[in-house]
SETOR-185824 format. One record per residue: residue number from 0; residue in one letter; x, y, z of N, C-alpha, C in turn. Coordinates in steps of 0.05 Angstrom, whole numbers, plus 32768, in hexadecimal, padded with zeros to 4 digits. Example, Ala and Ser with C-alpha at 12.3 -4.5 7.8 and 13.67 -1.06 7.14 Angstrom:
2
SITE|0|a|8108|7F8E|809C|80F6|7FA6|809C|8108|7FBE|809C $
SITE|1|s|8101|7FD3|808E|8111|7FEB|808F|8102|8001|809D $
***
This chain:
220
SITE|0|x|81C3|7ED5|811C|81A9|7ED1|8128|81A2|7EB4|812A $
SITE|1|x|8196|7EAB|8141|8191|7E89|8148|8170|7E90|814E $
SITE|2|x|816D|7E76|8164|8153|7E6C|8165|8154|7E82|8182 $
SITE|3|x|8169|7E81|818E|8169|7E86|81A5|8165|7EB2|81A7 $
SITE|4|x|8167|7EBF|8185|815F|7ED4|818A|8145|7EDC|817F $
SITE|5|x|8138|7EBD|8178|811C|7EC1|8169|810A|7EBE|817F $
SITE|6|x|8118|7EB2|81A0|810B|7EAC|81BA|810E|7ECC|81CB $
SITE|7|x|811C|7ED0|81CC|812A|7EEE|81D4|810E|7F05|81C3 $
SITE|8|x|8116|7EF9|81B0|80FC|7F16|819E|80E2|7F14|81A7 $
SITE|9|x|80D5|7EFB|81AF|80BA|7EF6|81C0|80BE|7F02|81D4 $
SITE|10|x|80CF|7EFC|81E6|80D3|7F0E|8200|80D7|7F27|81FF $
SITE|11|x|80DE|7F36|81E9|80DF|7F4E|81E8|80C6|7F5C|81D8 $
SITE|12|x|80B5|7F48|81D5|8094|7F53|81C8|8087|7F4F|81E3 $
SITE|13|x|808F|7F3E|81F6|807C|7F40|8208|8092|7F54|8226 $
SITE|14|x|80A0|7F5A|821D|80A6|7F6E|8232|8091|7F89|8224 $
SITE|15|x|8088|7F93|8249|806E|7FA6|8240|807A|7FC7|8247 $
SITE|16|x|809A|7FC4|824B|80A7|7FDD|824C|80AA|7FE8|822C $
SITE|17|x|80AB|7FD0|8217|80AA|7FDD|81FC|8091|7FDF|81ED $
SITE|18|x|8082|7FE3|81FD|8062|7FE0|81F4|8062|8003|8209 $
SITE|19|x|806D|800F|8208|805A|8027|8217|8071|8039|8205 $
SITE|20|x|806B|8057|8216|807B|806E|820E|807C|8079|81ED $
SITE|21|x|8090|8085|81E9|8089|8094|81C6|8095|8083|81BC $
SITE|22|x|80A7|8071|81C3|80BC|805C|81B7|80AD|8042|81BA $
SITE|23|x|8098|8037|81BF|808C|802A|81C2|8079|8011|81A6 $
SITE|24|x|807B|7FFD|81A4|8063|7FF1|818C|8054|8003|8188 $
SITE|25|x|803A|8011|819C|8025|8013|8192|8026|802F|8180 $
SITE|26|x|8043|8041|8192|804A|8054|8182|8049|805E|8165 $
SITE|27|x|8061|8043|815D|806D|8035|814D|805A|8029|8135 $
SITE|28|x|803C|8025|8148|8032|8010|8135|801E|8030|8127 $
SITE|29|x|8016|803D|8135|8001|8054|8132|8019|8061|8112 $
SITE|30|x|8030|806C|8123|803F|8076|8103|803B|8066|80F0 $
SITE|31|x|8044|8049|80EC|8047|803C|80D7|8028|803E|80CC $
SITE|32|x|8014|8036|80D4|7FF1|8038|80C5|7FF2|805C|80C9 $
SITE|33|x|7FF3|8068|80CB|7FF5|8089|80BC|8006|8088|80A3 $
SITE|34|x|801A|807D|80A7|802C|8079|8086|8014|806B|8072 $
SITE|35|x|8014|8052|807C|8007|8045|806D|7FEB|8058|805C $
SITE|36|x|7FDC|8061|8077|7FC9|8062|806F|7FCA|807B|805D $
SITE|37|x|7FD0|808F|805E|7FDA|80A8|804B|7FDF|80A4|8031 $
SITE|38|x|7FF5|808B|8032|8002|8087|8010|7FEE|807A|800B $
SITE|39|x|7FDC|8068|8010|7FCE|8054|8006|7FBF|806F|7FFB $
SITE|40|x|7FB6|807B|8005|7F9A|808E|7FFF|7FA4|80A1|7FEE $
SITE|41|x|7FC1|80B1|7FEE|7FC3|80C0|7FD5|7FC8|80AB|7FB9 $
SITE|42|x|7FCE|808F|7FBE|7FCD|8084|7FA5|7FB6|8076|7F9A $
SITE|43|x|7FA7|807A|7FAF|7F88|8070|7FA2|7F83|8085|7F9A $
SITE|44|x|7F80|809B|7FA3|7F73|80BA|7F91|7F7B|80B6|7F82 $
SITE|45|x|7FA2|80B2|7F72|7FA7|80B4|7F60|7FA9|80A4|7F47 $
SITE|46|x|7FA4|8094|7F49|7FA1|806F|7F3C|7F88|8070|7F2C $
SITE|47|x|7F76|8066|7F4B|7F5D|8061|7F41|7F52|806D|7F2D $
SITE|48|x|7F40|808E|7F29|7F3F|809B|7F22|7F4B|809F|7F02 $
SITE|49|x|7F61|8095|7EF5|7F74|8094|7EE6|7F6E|8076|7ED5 $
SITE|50|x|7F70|8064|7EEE|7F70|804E|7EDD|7F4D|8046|7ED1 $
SITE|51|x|7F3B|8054|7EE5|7F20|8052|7EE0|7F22|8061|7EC1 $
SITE|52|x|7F23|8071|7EBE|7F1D|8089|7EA5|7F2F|8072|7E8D $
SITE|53|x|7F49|8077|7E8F|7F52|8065|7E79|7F44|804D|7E75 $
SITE|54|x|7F43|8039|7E8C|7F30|8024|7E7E|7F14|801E|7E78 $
SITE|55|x|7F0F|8038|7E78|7EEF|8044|7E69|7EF6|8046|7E4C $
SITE|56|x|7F0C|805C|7E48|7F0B|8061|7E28|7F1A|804D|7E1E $
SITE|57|x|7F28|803D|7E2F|7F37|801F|7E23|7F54|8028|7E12 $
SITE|58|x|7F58|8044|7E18|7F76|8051|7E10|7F88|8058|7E19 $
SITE|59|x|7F9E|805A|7E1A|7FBB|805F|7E29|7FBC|8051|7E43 $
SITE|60|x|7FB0|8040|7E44|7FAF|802D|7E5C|7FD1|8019|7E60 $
SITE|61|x|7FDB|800F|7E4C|7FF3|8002|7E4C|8003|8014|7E55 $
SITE|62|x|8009|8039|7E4A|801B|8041|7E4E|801B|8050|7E5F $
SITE|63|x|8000|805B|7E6F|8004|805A|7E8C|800B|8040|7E9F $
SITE|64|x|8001|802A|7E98|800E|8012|7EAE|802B|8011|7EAD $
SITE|65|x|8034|8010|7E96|804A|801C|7E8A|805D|8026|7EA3 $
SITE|66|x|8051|8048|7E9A|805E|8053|7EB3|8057|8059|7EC8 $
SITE|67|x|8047|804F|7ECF|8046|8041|7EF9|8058|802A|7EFA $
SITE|68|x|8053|8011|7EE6|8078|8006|7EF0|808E|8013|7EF7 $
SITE|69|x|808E|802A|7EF1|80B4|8029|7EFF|80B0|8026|7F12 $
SITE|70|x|809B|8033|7F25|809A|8035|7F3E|80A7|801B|7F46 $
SITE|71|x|80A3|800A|7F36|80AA|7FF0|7F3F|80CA|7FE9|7F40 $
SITE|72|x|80CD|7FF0|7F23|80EA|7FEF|7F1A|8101|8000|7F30 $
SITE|73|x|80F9|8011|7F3A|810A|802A|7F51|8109|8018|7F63 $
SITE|74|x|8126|8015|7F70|8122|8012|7F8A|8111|8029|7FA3 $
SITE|75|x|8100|8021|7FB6|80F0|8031|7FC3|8101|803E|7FD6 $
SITE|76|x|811E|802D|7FE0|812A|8044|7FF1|8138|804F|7FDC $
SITE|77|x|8145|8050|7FC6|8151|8063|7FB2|8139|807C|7FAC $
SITE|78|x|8121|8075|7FAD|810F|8090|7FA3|810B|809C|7FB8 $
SITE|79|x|8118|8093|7FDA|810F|80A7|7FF2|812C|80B2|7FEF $
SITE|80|x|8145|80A7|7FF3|8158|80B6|7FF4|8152|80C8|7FE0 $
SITE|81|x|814D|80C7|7FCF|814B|80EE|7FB6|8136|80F1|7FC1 $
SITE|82|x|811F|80ED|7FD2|8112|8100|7FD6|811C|8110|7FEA $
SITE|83|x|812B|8103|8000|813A|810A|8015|8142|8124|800C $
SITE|84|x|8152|8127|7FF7|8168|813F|7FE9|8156|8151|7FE4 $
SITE|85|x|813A|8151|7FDF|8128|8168|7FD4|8125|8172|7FEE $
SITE|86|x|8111|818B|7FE9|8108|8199|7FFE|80F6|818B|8012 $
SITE|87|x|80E9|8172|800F|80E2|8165|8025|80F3|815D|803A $
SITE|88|x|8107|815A|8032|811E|814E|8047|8119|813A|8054 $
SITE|89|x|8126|8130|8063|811F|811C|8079|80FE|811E|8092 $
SITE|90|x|80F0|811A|8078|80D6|811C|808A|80C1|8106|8071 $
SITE|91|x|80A5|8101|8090|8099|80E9|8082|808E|80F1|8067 $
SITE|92|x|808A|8103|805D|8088|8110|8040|8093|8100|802A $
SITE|93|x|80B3|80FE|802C|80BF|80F3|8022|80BE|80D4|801E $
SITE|94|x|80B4|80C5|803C|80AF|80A3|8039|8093|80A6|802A $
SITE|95|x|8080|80B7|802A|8061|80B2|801A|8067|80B9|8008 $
SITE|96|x|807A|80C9|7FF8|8076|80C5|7FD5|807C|80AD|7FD1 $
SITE|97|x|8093|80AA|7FDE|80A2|8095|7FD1|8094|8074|7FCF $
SITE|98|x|807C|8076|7FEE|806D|8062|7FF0|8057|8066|7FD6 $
SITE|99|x|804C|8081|7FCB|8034|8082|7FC2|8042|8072|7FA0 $
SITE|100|x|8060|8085|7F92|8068|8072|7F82|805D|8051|7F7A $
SITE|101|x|8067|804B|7F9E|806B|8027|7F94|8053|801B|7F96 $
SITE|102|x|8043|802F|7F9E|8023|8026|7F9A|800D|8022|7F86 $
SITE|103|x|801A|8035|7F79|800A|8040|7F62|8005|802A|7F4F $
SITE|104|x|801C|8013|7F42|801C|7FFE|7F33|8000|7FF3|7F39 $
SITE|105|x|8002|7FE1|7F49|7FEC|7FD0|7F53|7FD3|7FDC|7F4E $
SITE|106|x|7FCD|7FF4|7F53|7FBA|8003|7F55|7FAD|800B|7F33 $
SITE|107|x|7FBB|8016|7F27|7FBD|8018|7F15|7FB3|8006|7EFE $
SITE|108|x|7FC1|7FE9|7F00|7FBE|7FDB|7EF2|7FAF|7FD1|7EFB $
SITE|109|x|7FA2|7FC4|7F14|7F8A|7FAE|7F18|7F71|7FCC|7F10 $
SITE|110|x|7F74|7FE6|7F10|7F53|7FF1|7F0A|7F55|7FEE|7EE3 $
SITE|111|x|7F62|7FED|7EDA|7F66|7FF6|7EC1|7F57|7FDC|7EBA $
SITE|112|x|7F6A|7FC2|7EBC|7F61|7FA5|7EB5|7F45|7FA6|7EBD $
SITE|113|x|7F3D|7FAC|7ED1|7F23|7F9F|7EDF|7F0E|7FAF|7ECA $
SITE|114|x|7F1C|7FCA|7ECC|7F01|7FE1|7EB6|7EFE|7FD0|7E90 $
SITE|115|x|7F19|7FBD|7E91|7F1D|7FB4|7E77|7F0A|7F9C|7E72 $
SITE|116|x|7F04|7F8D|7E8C|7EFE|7F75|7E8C|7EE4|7F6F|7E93 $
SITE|117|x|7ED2|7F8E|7E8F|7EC0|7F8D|7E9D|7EAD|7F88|7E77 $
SITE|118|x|7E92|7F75|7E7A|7E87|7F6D|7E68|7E7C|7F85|7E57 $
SITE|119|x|7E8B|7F83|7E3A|7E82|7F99|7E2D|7E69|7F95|7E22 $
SITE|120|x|7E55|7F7D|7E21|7E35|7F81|7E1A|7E31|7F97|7E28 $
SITE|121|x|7E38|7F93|7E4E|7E25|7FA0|7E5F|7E2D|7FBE|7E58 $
SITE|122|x|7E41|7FCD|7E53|7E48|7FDF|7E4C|7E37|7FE5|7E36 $
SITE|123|x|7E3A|7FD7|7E20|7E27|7FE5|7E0D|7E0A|7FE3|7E14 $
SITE|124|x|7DFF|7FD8|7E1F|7DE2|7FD3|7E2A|7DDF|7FF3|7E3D $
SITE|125|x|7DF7|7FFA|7E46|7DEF|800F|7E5D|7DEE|8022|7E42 $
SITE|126|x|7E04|8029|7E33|7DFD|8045|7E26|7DE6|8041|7E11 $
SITE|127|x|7DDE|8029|7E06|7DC5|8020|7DFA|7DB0|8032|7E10 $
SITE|128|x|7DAB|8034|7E26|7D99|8039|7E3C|7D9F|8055|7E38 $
SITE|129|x|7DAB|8065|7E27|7DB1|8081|7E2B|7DCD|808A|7E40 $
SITE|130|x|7DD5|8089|7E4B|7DE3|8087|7E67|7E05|809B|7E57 $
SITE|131|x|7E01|80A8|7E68|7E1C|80BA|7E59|7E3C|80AB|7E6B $
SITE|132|x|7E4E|80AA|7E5E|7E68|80A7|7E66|7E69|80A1|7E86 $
SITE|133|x|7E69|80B3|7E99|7E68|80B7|7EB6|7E58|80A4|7EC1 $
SITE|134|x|7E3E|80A5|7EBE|7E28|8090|7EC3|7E34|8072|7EBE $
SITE|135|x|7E3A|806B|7EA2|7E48|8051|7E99|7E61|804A|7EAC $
SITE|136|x|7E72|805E|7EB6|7E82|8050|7ECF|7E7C|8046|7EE4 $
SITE|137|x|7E67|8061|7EEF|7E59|805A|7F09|7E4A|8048|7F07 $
SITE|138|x|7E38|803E|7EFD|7E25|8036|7EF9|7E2A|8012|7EF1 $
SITE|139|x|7E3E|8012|7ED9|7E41|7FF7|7ECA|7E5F|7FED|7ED6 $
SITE|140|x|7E75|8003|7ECB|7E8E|7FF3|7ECD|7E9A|7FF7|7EEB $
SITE|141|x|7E92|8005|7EFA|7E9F|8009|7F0A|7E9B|7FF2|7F24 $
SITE|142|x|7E7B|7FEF|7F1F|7E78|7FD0|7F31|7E7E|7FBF|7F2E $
SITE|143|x|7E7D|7FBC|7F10|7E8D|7F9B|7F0C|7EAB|7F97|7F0A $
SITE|144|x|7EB7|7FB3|7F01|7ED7|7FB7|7F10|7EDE|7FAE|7F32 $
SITE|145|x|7ED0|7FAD|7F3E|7EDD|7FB6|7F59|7EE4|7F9F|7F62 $
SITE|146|x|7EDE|7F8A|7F61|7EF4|7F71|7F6F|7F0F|7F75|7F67 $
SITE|147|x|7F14|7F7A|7F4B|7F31|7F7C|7F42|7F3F|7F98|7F4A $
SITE|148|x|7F2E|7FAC|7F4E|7F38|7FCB|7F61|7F4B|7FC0|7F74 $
SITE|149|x|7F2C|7FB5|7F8C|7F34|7FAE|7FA7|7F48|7F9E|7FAB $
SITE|150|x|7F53|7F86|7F96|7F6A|7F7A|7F98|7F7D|7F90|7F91 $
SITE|151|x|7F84|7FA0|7F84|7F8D|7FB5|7F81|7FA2|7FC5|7F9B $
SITE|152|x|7F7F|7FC8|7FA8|7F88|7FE5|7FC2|7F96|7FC8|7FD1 $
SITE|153|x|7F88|7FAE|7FD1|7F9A|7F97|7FE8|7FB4|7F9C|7FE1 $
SITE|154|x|7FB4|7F8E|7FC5|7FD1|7F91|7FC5|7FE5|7FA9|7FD2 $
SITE|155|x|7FDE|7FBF|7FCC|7FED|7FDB|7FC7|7FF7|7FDD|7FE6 $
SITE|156|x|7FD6|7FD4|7FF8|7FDD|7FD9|8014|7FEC|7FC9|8020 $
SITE|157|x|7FF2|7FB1|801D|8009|7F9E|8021|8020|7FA0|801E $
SITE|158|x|8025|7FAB|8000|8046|7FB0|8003|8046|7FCF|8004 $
SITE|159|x|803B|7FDE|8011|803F|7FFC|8019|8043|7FF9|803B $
SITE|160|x|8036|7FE0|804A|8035|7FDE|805D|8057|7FCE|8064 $
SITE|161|x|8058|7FBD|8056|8071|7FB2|8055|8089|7FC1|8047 $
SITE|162|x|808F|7FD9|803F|8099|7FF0|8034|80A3|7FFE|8040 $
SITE|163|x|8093|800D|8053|808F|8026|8069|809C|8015|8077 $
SITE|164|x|80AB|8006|8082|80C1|8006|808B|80DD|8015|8087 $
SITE|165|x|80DF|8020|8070|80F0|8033|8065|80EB|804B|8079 $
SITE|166|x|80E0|804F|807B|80DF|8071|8088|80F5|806F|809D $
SITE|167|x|80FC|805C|80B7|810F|805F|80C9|8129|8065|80BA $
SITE|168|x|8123|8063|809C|8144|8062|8090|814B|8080|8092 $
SITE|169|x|8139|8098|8090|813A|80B1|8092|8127|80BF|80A1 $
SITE|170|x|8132|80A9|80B9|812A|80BA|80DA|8111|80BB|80D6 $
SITE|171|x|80FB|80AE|80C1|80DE|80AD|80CC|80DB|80A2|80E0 $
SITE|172|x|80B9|8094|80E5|80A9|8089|80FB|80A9|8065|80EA $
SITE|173|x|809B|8058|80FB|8095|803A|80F3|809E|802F|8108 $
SITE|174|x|8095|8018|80FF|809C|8001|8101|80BA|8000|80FC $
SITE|175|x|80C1|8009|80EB|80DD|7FFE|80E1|80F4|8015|80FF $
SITE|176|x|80E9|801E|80FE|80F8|802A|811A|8103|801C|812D $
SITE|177|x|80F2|8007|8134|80F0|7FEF|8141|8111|7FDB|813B $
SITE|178|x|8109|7FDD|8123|8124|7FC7|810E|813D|7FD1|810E $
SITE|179|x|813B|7FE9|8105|8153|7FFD|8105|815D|8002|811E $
SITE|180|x|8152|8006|812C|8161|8008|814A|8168|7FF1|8150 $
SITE|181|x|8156|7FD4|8154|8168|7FC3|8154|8186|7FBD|8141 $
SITE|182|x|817D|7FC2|8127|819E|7FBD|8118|81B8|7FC7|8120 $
SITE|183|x|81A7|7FE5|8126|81C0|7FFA|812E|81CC|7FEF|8149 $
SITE|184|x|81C6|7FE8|8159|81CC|7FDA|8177|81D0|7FC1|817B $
SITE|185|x|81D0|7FB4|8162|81D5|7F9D|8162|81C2|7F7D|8170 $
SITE|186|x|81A7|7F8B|8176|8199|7F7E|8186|8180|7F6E|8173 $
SITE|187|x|8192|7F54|8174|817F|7F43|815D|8168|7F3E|8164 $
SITE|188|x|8160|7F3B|8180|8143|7F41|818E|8130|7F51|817B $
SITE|189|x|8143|7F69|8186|8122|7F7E|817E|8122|7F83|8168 $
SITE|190|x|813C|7F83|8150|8137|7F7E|8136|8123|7F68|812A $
SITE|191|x|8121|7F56|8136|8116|7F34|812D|80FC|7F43|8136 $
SITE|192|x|80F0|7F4D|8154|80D4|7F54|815C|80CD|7F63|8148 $
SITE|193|x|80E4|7F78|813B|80CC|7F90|8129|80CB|7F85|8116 $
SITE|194|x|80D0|7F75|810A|80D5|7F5B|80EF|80B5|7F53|80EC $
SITE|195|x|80B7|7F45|810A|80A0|7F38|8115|8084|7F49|8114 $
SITE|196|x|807F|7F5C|8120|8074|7F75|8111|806E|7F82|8104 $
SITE|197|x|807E|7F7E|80F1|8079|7F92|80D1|806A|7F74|80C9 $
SITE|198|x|806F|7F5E|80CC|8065|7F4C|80BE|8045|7F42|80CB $
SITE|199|x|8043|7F47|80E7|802A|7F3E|80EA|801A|7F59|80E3 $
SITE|200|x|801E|7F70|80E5|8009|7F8D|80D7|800D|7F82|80B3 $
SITE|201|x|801C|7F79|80A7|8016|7F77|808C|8000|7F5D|808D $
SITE|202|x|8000|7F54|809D|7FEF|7F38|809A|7FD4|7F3F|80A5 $
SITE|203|x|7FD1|7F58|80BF|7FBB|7F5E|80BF|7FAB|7F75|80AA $
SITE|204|x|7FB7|7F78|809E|7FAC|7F95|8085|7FA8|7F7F|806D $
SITE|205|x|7FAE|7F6F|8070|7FAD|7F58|8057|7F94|7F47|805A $
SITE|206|x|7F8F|7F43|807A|7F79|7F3A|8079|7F62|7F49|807B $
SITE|207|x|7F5F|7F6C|8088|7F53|7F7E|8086|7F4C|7F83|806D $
SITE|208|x|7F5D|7F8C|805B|7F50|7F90|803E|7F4E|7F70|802C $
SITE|209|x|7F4D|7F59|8035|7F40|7F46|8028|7F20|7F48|8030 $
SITE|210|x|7F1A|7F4A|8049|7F04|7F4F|8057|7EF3|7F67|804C $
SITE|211|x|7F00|7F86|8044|7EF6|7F94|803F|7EE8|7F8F|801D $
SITE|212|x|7EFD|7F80|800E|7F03|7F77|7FEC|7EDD|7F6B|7FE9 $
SITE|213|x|7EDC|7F5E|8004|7EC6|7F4B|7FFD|7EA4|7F53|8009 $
SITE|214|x|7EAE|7F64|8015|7E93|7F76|801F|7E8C|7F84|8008 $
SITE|215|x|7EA6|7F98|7FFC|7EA1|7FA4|7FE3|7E90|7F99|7FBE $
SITE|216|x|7E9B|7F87|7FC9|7E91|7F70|7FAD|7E7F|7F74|7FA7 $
SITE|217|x|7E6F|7F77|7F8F|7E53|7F77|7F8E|7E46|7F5F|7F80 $
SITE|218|x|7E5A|7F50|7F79|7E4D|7F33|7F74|7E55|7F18|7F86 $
SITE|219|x|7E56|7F28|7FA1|7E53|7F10|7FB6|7E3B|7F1C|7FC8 $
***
């Protein structure tokens, strides 16, 4: 690959024959944010929720972060090929566990820290006020948690967005469809365009949930 197929890959983002049909970007781009958006959301259900409670009672918090690292430690296409072999088979089922896995870390650990880091006067001042357990999250830790959440879900959605390129590896949808058909054909063009692609959607979800991080804030 030269300069001369990084010129070629412009021309093939602005040819508007690969901008239509089911093989198309916008196709392409609609699958990839359905991946995204799915895993992000079964690993927020599953995270948050988890890391909130533990870093309330301030217990088993290490050895759950613990084990949401592997997710990290697995390679992400080694945990889709075995999912491949299960009864999901070659379907997007199989790219969202495997996405919700490598999500979970981030998630996990920025709610736990943030529930850790949140001022224990104010905590004791709330149950001083009477305030049972439930109330004391909603109420105390869970607002002053949330900048370190929302860096959290940023993170998670960034490299889940940059991830979900995996799925073309077992005949899913994406973006990475894009790549893979270039590799397979040998066409450094449209490989380099979906490159180009996966990288400007990670850059716009990066700036979407920085945007969202700071609306949510409650001390801005």
């Amino acid at each position: 690959m030269n300069i001369d197929d990084f010129i070629d890959a412009l021309r093939w983002l602005g040819d508007g024959e690969n901008w239509s049909g089911a093989e198309g970007v916008p196709t392409r781009f609609a699958e990839h944010m359905w991946l995204t958006a799915i895993s992000l959301l079964i690993a927020c259900v599953i995270a948050i929720p988890v890391g909130l409670w533990l870093g309330h009672i301030g217990r088993g918090g290490t050895l759950a972060i613990n084990i949401s690292n592997v997710g990290r430690a697995v390679p992400t296409f080694a945990a889709l090929v075995l999912l491949s072999m299960t009864p999901l088979g070659l379907s997007d089922w199989s790219t969202i566990i495997a996405l919700v896995v490598f999500g979970l870390p981030p998630l996990l650990t920025n709610t736990y820290v943030g529930m850790r880091e949140v001022d224990r006067d104010a905590v004791d001042a709330a149950r001083g006020m009477g305030m049972d357990a439930v109330q004391v999250v909603r109420k105390v830790e869970l607002p002053l948690a949330v900048p370190l959440i929302m860096n959290g879900v940023r993170l998670a959605a960034v490299q889940i967005v940059a991830t979900a390129t995996i799925a073309a590896l077992v005949a899913g949808g994406g973006l990475g469809r894009i790549i893979t058909s270039g590799f397979g054909r040998g066409d450094y063009p449209q490989l380099i365009a979906g490159a180009i692609l996966v990288a400007a959607m990670a850059l716009l979800v990066e700036g979407v949930m920085e945007w969202v991080q700071r609306r949510v804030d409650p001390l801005r």
